[in-house]
C-alpha positions in Angstrom: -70.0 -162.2 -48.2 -69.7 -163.8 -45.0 -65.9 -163.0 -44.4 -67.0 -159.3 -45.1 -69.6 -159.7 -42.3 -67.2 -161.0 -39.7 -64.6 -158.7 -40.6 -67.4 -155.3 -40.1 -68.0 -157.3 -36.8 -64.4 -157.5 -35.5 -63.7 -154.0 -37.1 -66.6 -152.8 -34.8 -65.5 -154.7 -31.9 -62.1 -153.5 -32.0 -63.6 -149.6 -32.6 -65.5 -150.1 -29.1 -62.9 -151.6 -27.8 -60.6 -148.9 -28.3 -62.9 -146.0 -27.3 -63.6 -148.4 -24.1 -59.9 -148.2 -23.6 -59.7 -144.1 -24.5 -62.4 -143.7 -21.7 -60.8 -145.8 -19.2 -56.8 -144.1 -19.7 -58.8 -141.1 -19.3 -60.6 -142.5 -15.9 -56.9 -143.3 -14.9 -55.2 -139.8 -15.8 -58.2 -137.9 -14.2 -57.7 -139.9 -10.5 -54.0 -139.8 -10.8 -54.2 -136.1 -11.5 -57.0 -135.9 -9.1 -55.0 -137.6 -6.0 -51.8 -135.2 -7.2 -53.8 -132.0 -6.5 -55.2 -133.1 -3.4 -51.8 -133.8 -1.9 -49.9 -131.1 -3.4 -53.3 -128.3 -2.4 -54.5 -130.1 0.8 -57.5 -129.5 -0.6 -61.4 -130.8 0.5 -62.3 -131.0 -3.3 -63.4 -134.8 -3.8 -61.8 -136.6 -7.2 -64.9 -136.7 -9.9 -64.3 -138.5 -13.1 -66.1 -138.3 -16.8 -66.0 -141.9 -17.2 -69.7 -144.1 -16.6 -67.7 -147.0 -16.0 -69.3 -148.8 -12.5 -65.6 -150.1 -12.2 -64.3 -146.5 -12.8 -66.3 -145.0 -10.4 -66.2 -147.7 -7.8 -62.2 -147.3 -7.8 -62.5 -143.4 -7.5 -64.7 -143.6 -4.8 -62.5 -145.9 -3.2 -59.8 -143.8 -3.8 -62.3 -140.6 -2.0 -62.9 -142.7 1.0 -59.2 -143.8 1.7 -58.1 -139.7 0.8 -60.7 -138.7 3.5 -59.4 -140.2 6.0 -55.8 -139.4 5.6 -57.3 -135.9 5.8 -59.0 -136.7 9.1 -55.4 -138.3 10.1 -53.8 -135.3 9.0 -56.1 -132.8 11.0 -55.6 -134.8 14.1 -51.7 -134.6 13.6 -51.8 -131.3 13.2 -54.4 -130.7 16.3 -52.1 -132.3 17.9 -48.7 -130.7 16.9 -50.4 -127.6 17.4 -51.5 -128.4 21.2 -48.3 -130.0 22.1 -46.5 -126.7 20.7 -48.6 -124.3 22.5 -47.9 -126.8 25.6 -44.2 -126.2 25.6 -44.8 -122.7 24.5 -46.1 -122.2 27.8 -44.3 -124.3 29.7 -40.8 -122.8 29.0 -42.6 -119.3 29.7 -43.7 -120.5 32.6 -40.4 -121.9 33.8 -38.8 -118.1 33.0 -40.7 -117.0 36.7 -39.2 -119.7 38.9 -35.4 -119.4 37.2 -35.3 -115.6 37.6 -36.3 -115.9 41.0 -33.9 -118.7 42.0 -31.2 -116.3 40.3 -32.2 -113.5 42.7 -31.6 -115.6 45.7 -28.5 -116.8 44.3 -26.9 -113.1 44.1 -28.1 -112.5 47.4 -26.5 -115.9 49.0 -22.6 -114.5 46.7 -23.0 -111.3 49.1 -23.0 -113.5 52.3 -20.2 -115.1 53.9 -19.8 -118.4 53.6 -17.4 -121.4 53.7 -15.1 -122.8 51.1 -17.4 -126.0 50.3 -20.6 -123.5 50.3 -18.8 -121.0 47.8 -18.4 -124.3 45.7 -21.4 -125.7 45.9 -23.3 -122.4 44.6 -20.3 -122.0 42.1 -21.8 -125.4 40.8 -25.6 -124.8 41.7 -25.0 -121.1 39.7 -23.6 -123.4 36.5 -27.0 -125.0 36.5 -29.3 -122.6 36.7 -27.3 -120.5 34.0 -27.6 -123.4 31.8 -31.0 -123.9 32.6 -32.0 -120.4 31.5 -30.2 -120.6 28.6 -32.1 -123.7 27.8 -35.1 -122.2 28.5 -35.1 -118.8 26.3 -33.9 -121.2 23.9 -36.8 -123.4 24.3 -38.9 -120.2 24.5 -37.8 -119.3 21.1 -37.6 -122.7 19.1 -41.7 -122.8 20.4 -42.3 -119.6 19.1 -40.5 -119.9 16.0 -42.0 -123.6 15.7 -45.8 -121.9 15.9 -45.6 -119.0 13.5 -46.7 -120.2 10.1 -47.5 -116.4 8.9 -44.4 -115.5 6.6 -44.0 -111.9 4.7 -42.4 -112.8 1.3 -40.6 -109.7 -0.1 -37.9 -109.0 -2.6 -34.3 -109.4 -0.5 -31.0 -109.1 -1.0 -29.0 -112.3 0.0 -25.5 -110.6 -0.5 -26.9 -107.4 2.4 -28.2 -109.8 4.8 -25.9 -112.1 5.0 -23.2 -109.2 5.6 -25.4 -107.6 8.2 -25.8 -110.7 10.2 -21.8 -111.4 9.8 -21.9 -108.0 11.3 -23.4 -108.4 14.3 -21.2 -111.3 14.8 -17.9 -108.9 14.6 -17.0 -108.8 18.6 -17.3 -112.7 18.7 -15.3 -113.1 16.0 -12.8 -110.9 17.4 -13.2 -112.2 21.0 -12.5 -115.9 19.5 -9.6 -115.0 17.5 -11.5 -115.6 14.2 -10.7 -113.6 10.8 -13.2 -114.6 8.7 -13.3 -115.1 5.0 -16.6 -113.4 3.3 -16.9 -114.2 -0.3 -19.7 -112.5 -2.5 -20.8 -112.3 -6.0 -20.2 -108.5 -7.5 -24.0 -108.5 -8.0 -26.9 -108.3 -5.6 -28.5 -112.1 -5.5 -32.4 -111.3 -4.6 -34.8 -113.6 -3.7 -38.0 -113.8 -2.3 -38.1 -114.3 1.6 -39.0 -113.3 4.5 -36.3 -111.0 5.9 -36.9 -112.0 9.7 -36.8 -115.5 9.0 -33.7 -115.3 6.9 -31.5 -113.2 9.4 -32.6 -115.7 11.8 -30.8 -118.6 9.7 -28.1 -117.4 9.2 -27.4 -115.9 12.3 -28.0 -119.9 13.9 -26.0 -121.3 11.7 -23.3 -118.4 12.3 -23.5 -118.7 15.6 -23.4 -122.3 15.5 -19.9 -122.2 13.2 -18.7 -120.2 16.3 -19.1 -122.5 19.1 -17.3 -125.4 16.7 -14.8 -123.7 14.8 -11.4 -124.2 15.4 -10.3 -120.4 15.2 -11.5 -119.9 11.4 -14.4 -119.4 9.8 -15.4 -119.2 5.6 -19.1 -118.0 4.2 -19.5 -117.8 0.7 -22.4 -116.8 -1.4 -22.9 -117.9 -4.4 -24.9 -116.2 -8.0 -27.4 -119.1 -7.9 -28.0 -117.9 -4.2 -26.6 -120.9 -2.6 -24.3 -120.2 0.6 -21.8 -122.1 2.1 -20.6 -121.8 5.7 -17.1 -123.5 6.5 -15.3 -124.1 9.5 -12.6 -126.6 10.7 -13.8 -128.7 13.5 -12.0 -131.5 14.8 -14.6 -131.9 17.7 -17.1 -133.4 15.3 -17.2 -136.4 12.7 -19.5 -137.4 9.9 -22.0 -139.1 12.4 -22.6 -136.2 14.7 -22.8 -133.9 11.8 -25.7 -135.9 10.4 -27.1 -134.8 13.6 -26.8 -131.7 14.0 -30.4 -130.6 12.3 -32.1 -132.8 15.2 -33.9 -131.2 17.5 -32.1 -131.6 21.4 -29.0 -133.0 19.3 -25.9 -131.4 21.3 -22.1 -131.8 21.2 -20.5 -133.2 24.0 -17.5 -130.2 23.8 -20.3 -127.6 23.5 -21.8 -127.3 27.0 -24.0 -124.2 26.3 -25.4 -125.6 23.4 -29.0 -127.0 23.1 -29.3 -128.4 19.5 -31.9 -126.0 18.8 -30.1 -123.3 16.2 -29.7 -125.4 13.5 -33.2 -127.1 14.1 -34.6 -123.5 13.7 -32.7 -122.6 10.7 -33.9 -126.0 8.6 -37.6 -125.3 9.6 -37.6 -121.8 8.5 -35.4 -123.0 5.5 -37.7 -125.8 4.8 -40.9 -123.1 5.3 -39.3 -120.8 2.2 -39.2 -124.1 -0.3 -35.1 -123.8 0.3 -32.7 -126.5 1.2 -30.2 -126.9 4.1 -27.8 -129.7 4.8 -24.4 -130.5 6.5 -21.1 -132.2 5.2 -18.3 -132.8 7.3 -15.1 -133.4 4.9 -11.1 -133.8 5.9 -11.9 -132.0 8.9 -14.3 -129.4 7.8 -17.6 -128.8 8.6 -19.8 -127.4 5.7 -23.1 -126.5 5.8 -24.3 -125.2 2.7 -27.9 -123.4 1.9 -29.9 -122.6 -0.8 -32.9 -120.7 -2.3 
C-alpha cells in the first residue's frame, strides 16, 4: 500500500514537472520568436508571453528593456545617417556654384595671352578643377542616391535592360577599342525591381569595367538572373578588388575615378534583397550579380 502511495506521488510529481517544463519551452519559443520578429519587422510591438512563471516574465521583460534601447540606438543612428547625408547632400550642391564660376574665369584667362609657365600652370590648375567637378556631381549623386529609400518594384526584364544599358555604352566601347561579348538566355529573365535603380547598376558597374579593362569586355546573363561582368585588368590584384565596393576606394591608374560607382551599385543592389560581389582571378576581374 505504501509503495503504491509513493509511486501516485512521484507519478504526480513527474506530471507537474513535465507540464512545468511544456510551459517553460513554450516561454522560450515565444521570446525567441518574439526577438526574431522584432529584428526582422523593426517593429515597436513589445514580446508578451503566456507563461505565469515570475522567472519567465522577469527574463522577457529583461529581454523588452535591452530591445528598447537598441531601438533608441537604432533611431539615433539613423537621425544621424540621415543628417550627415542631407549635410553632404548640400554641401556638394553647394560646391557646384563656386566650381562653375572658377571654370568661367578659367576660359576667360585661355583667351588672354600669357607666358609659357602661365599657360602651364592653368593647364595644371584646369586638371583640378575638372577633377574637382567630376568629384562633385559624383558626390552629388552618391548623396542623392544614398537618401532615396522610396523604390517602385515592377515586373522587369533583366535580358532588355541590361542590353539597353550596354547600349548606351556603344561609342565608349568603340572609342576604347572594345568588342564586347553579350551573352543572354533565349528567354526573357523577369524579376521584380525597380527599373531606375537597376539601369543605374549596371550602367556603374559598366562603366566601371571600362575605365579597367584592358581592351575587352564580357557580360553574361544568366536563367537564374544572375549576371556576370568580366574584364581583363592587370592594373588591379585581389586586394584592391576587395575594395572596390568601398566608398572613396580609387585605383591609382584611374585618375578620374572616385570610388563611388560600385558603392552605388551595392546599395541599390543590397536595397532590392540582391547580391553583388567581386573576384579577381588569373587576371580577370569578375563581378558577378544577382536577384
Amino acid at each position: 500500500m505504501l509503495a503504491y502511495v509513493i509511486i501516485t506521488i512521484l507519478s504526480i510529481i513527474i506530471i507537474v514537472l513535465c507540464i512545468k517544463i511544456y510551459y517553460l519551452r513554450k516561454s522560450a519559443d515565444e521570446i525567441a520568436r518574439g526577438v526574431s520578429e522584432w529584428i526582422g519587422m523593426d517593429t515597436n510591438t513589445l514580446i508578451d508571453i503566456s507563461s505565469s512563471d515570475k522567472y519567465m516574465r522577469k527574463l522577457a521583460n529583461e529581454v523588452n528593456r535591452e530591445l528598447q534601447k537598441l531601438r533608441e540606438e537604432k533611431i539615433r543612428y539613423r537621425q544621424g545617417d540621415l543628417e550627415l547625408k542631407n549635410a553632404v547632400l548640400n554641401l556638394s550642391h553647394d560646391l557646384r556654384t563656386p566650381l562653375t564660376a572658377i571654370s568661367g574665369y578659367m576660359d576667360l584667362l585661355e583667351q588672354k595671352e600669357k607666358s609659357e609657365n602661365v599657360e602651364r600652370y592653368l593647364s595644371v590648375i584646369s586638371d583640378r578643377v575638372e577633377n574637382m567637378k567630376v568629384l562633385t556631381e559624383e558626390l552629388f549623386r552618391y548623396s542623392m542616391v544614398m537618401s532615396a529609400t522610396n523604390l517602385e518594384y515592377t515586373s522587369v526584364d533583366l535580358c532588355r535592360v541590361l542590353t539597353d544599358s550596354l547600349l548606351s555604352f556603344y561609342g565608349t566601347f568603340k572609342q576604347k577599342g572594345i568588342e564586347p561579348e553579350i551573352i543572354m538566355p533565349e528567354k526573357p529573365v523577369m524579376r521584380s525591381l525597380d527599373v531606375t535603380a537597376i539601369t543605374r547598376i549596371f550602367s556603374n558597374i559598366i562603366s566601371n569595367a571600362v575605365k579597367y579593362s584592358d581592351a575587352d569586355f564580357k557580360a553574361e546573363l544568366k536563367v537564374d538572373g544572375e549576371v556576370v561582368f568580366s574584364n581583363t585588368a592587370s592594373g588591379l590584384d585581389p586586394v584592391m578588388t576587395e575594395k572596390l565596393f568601398d566608398r572613396f576606394y580609387t585605383v591609382e591608374n584611374s585618375r578620374n575615378s572616385t570610388g563611388l560607382g560600385l558603392s552605388i551599385a551595392k546599395h541599390l543592389t543590397e536595397c532590392m534583397k540582391g547580391t553583388i560581389r567581386s573576384e579577381y582571378r588569373e587576371g580577370t576581374l569578375y563581378i558577378i550579380l544577382k536577384f
